[in-house]
ZADRENMAR-470058 format. One record per residue (C-alpha): residue in three letters; x, y, z. Coordinates in steps of 0.02 Angstrom, whole numbers, plus 32768, in hexadecimal, padded with zeros to 4 digits. Last residue first. Example, Ala and Ser with C-alpha at 12.3 -4.5 7.8 and 13.67 -1.06 7.14 Angstrom:
BEGIN
SER82AC7FCB8165;ALA82677F1F8186;
END
This chain:
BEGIN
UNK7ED27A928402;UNK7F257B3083A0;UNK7E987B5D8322;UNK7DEE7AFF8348;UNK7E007B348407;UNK7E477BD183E0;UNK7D947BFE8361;UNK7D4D7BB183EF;UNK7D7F7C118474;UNK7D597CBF83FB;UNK7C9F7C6D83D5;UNK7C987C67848B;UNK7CD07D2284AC;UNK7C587D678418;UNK7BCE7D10846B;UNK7BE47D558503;UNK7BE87E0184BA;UNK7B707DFA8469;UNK7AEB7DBD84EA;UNK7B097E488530;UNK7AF47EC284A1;UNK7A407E838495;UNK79C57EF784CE;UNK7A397F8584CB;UNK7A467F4D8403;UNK79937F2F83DF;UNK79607FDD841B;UNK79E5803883BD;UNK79A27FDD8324;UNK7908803C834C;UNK78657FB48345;UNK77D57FE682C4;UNK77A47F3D82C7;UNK77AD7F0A8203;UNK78517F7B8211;UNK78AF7F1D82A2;UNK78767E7D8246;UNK78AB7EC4818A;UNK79597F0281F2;UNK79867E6E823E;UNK79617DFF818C;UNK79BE7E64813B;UNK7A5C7E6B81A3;UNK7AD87F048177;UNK7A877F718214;UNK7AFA7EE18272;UNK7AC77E848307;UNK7A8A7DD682D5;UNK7AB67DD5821A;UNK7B567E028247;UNK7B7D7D7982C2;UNK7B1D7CF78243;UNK7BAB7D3581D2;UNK7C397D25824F;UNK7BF77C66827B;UNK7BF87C2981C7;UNK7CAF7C84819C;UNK7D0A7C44822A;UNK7CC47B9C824B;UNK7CDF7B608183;UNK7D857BAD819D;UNK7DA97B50822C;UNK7D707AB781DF;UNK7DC97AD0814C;UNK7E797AF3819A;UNK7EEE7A848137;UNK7ECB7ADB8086;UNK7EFB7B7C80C3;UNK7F1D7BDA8039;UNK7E8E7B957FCA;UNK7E1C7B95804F;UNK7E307C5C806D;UNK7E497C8B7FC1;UNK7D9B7C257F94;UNK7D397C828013;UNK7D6C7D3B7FD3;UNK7CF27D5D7F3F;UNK7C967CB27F2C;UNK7C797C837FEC;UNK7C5A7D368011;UNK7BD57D267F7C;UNK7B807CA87FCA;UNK7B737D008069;UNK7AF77D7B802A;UNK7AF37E128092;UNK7BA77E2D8048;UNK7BDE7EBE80B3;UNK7BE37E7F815D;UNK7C187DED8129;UNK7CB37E2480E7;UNK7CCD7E998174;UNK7CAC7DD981F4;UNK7D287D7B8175;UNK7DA37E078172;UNK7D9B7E1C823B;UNK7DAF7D40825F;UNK7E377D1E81E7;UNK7E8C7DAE823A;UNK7E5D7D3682F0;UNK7E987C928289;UNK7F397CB2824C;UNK7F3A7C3681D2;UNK80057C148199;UNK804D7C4D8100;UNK80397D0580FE;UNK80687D3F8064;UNK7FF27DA9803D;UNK7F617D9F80BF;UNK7F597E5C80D7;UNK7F817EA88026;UNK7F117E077FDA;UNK7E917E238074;UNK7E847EDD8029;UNK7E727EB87F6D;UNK7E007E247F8E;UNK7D927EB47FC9;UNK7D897F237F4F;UNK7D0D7EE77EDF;UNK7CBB7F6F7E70;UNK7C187F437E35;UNK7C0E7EAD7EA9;UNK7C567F0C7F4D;UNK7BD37FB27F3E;UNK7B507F227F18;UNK7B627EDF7FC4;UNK7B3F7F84801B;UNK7AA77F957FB4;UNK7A617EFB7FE7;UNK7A3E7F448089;UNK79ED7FC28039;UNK79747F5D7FE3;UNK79607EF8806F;UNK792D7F9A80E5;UNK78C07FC58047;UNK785A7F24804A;UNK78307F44810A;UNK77F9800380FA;UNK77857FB3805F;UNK774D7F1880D5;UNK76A87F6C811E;UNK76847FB98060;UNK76A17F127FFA;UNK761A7ED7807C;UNK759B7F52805B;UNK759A7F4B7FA5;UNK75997E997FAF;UNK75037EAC8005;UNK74BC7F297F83;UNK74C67E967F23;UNK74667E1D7F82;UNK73E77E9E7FB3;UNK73C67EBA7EED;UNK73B57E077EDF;UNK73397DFB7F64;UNK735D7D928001;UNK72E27D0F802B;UNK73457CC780D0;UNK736B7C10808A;UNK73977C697FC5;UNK74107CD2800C;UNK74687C638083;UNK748F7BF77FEE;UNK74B87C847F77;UNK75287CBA7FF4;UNK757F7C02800A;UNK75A07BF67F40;UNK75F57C9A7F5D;UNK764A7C4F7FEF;UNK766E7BBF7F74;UNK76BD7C2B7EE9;UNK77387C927F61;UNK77777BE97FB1;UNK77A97BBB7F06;UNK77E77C637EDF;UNK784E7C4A7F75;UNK78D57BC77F5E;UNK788A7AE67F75;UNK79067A957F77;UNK78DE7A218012;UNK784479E77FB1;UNK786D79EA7EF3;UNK789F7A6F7E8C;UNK78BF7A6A7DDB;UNK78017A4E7D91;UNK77AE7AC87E2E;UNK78207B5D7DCB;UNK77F67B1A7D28;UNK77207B257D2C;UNK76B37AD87DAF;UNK76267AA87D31;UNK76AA7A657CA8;UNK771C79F97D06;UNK767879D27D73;UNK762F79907CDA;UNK76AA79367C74;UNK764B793D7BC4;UNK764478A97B66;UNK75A278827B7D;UNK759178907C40;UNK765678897C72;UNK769E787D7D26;UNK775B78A57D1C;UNK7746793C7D8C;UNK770378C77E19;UNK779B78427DF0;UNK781D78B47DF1;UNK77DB790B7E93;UNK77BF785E7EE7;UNK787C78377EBD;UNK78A778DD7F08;UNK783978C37F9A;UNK787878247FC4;UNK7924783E7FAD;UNK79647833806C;UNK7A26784E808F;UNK79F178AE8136;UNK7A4E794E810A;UNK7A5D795E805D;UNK79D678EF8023;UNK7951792B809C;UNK798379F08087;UNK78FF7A5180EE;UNK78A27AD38090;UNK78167A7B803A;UNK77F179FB80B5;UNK77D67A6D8141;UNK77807AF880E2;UNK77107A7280A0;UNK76DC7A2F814D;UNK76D87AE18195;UNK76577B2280FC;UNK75ED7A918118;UNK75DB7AAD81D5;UNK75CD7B5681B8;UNK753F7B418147;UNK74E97AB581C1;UNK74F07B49824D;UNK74BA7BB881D0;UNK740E7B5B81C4;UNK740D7B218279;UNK73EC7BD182D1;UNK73577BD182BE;UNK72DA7C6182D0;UNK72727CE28315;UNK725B7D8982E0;UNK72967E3682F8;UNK733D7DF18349;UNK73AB7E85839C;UNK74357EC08332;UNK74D37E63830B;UNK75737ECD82E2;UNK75C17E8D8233;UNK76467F1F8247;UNK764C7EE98301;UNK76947FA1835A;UNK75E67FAD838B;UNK75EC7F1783F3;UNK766D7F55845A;UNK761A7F578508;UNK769B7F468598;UNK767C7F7F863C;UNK76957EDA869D;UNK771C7F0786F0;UNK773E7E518736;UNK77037E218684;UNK77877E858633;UNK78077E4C86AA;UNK77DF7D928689;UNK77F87DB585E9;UNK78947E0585E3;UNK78E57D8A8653;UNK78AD7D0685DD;UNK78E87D4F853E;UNK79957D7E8596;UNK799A7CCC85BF;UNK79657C9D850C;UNK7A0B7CE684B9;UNK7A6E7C768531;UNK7A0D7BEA8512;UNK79FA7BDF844A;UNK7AAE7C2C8438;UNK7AFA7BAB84AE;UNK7A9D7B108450;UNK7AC37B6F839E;UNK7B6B7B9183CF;UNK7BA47AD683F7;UNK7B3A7A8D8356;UNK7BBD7B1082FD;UNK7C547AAD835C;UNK7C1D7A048326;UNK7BEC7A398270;UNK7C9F7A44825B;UNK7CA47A3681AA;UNK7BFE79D881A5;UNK7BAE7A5C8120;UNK7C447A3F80AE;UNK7CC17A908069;UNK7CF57AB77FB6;UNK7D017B737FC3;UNK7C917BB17F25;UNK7BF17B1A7F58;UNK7C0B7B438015;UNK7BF57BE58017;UNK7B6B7BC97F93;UNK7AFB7B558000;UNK7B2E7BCE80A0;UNK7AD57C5C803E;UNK7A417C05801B;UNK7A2D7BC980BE;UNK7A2B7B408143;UNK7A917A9F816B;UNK7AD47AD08227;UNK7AD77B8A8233;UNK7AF07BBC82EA;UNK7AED7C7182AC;UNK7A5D7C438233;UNK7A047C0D82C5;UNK79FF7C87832C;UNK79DA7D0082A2;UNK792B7CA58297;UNK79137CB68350;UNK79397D77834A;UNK78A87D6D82CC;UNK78347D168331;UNK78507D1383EA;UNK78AA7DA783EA;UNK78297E098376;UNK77AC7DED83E5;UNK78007E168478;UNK78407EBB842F;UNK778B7EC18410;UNK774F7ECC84B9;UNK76D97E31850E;UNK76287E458522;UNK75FE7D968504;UNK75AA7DFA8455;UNK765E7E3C843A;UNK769A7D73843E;UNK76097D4C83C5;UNK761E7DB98341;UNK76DC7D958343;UNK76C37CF0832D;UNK76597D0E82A0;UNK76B47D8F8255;UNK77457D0A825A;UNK76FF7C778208;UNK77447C82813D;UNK77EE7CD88177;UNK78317C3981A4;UNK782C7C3E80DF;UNK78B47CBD80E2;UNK79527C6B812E;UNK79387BF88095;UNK798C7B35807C;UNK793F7B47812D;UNK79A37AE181BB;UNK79EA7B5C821E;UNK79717BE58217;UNK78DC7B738223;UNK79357B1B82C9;UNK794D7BCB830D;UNK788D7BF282E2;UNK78447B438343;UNK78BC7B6983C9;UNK788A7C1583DA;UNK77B17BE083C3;UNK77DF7B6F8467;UNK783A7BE584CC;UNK77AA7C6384B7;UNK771C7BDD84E8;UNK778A7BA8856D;UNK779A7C4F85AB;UNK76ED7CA78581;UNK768C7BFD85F1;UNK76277C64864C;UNK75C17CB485CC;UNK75D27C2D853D;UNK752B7C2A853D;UNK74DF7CBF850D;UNK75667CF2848D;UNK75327C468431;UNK74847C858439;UNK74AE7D3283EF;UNK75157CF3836D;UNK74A57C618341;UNK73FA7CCC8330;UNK744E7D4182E6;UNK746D7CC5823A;UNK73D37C788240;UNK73947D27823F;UNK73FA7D5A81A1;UNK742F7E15818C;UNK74E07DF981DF;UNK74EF7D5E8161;UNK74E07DB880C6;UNK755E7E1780F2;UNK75DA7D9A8122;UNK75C27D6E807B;UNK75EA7E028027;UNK76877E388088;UNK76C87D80806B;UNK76BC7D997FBD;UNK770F7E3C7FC2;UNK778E7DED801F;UNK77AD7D5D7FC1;UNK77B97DD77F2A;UNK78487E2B7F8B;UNK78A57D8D7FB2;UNK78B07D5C7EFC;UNK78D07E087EB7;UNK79707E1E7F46;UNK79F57E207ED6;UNK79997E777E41;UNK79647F027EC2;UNK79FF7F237F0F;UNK7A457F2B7E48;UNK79DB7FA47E31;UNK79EA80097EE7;UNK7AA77FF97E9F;UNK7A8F802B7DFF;UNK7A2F80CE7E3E;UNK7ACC80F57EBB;UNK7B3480EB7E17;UNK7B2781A57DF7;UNK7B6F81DD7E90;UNK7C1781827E80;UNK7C6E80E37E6C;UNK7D2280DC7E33;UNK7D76805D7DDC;UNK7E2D80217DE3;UNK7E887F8E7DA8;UNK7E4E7EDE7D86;UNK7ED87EA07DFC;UNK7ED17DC37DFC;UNK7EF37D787EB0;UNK7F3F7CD27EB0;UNK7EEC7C607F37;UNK7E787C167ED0;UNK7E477C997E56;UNK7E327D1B7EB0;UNK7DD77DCD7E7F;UNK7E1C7E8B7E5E;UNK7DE37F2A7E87;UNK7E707FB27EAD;UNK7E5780157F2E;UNK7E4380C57F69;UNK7DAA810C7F1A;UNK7D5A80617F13;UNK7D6880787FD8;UNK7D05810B7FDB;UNK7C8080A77F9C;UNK7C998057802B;UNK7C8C80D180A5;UNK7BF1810A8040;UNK7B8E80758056;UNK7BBE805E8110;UNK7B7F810E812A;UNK7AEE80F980D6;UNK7AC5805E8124;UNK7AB680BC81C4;UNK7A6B81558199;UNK79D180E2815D;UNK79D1805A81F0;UNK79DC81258275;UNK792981528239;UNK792181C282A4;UNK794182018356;UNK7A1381F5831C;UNK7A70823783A6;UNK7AF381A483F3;UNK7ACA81238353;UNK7AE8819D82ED;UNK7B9381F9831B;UNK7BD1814D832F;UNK7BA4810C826F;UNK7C0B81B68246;UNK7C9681B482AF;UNK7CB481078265;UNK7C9C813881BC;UNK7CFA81DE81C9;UNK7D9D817A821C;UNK7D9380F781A1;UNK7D9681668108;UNK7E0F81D08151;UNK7E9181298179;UNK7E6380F980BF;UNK7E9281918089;UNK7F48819680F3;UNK7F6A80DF80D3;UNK7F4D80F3800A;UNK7FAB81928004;UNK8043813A805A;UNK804780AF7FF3;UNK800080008000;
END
């Protein structure tokens, strides 16, 4: 590096951090926005300084230099968008249908009854609905179809008179548990491990370790909080429910959308949970090729009625736009049992695409970030200047790149392509740390970090300061960072 290069970058650092701790001390306001702005700038900066370049095993490859600059913030809210079209439509769908359910009686009629009685029993029910999310999040070929039951859940716990940071503890918070203790789960992980060559049971023994720690540690503070709020017993948060229930104008049954759920769970389940991969069982696949080889003269009919997307992916496949279709399948469902009008139906969707617009944004933005390192990709320029030459793993620097890498690449696949193959092509002997290293520092991230997605649609969705969800937590933190540190020494040196 020469001297210019140290002296900007040292600026650029200096502004950025002053900057991200200027706002989080005054900022009243919409502090997520101000945030990633920041963080999008700093590294835009960055373009300004280095070189981009990418790996090719462990040889880095200098493309030379490119600047970004004020008129490529519109490509990078478009290329936010293109990166994140499957999880947006998902939430627009899920907007709509969710919807429909707040103005279905059945529907009520289950929230409010389930509320009823689980008073009493808010601990077990809450540790309960965690585990159930942490195993989603660690399991789920998609982080985002655990998505499918939260308003629900979240309906309920306001309705038991519990606050929302509770709410979104138990559900989101859960969901981020589990991608921290990531065991089989995600998109991202999938790709990771698809550009680095390892493997999901790479030291599965130590990741099995933080998701049992995570999952009680992070559920104390859950606990205590609860039992607090009900001690106070002040709390009434149902308003801050963007699918609040209102009081029952009519009776009804609540078994209709119980058997919906119950249909929905089973095929989330089996849809989003690799069989083959993980349990070695090809059932569903071979059931899939046989169900979409079914012909009626000539003419394969669930090939044809499902369409290409259903054709190529089989239970425990199964990416978003699937999901997508059957929860639109699901509204039409609901809407035909409770007599809704077309034109309510629509305007529904209206309605929902509204209550997860703030939420769609945040994702857009966090995206953002990422983009900023795929149109001009400076980071395997700084780990080649840092890591150059450097022989033997250093675990703890292997440890900060991996967790700034992650912090910027919301998608973890693409940490795996852009800096993940240096890292196991250097250090062919340490896969299992590696494999511990980078999985563990990006569910870190996506746990605390205004770079997370899926923290900042659930703070978002419940109107929730990040601020708020960071003096709420920053305990817990802090122990976890200290036993992911002993184990990172464990794996490395014992």
């Amino acid at each position: 590096m020469t001297v210019t290069q140290i002296v900007s970058l040292v600026v650029v650092l200096i502004l950025g951090i002053a900057g991200i701790a200027l706002t989080l001390w005054k900022s009243k306001k919409h502090t997520e926005i101000k945030l990633i702005s920041t963080i999008i700038l700093v590294f835009m900066a960055l373009t300004w300084i280095f070189d981009f370049g990418y790996f090719s095993g462990a040889t880095y490859q200098n493309y030379g230099s490119a600047n970004l600059g004020i008129t490529d913030i519109p490509n990078l809210f478009y290329y936010g968008m293109n990166f994140g079209g499957d999880k947006i439509i998902f939430l627009l769908v899920l907007g709509g249908f969710y919807t429909i359910l707040s103005k279905s009686a059945s529907y009520k009629k289950l929230v409010l009854t389930l509320s009823e009685k689980l008073k009493g029993k808010e601990i077990v029910f809450a540790l309960a609905v965690s585990l159930l999310f942490t195993a989603m999040g660690s399991l789920f070929v998609q982080n985002f179809a655990a998505f499918i039951f939260v308003p629900f859940i979240i309906s309920v716990i306001l309705n038991m008179k519990l606050d929302k940071i509770t709410a979104f503890s138990v559900t989101f918070g859960s969901i981020l548990i589990g991608i921290f203790g990531n065991m089989f789960g995600g998109e991202g992980a999938y790709y990771f491990n698809f550009y680095t060559g390892l493997e999901y049971t790479t030291g599965i023994i130590y990741r099995l370790i933080v998701l049992v720690i995570s999952y009680i540690l992070f559920n104390l503070f859950n606990v205590l909080h609860i039992k607090k709020t009900l001690k106070d017993n002040k709390v009434n948060e149902v308003e801050s429910d963007p699918y609040k229930i209102e009081k029952l104008e009519k009776s009804a049954k609540a078994w209709p959308i119980v058997v919906i759920f119950s249909l929905m769970f089973i095929v989330t389940i089996l849809g989003y949970i690799n069989w083959k991969g993980i349990f070695g069982i090809d059932w569903f696949e071979n059931f899939h090729v046989w169900l979409m080889g079914l012909k009626i003269s000539d003419v394969e009919i669930f090939s044809s009625l499902l369409g290409l997307a259903a054709e190529k992916t089989p239970f425990g496949a199964w990416n978003l736009f699937v999901e997508s279709a059957f929860l639109g399948v699901f509204s039409i469902l609901i809407a035909l049992i409770e007599r809704i009008k077309v034109a309510d139906f629509l305007e529904s969707y209206k309605e929902g695409a509204k209550k997860f617009a703030k939420p769609i944004f945040f994702l857009i933005a966090v995206y953002m970030i990422m983009i900023v390192d795929y149109m001009v990709p400076v980071m395997p320029t700084i780990i080649d200047l840092v890591f150059g030459g450097i022989d033997k793993i250093n675990p703890y620097l292997t440890t900060l790149f991996a967790f700034i890498s992650n912090a910027v690449h919301t998608d973890f696949g693409y940490t795996g392509y852009l800096v993940g193959t240096f890292f196991t092509s250097t250090y062919t002997t340490s896969a299992e740390l590696l494999q511990f290293i980078f999985t563990t520092t990006y569910g870190f991230v996506q746990l605390c970090l205004p770079t997370s997605a899926i923290l900042l649609i659930g703070l978002s969705y419940l109107d929730i300061e990040y601020k708020t969800w960071i003096k709420y937590i920053w305990q817990f933190i802090l122990g976890i960072l200290v036993i992911i540190l002993v184990l990172i020494t464990i794996i490395a040196y014992i």
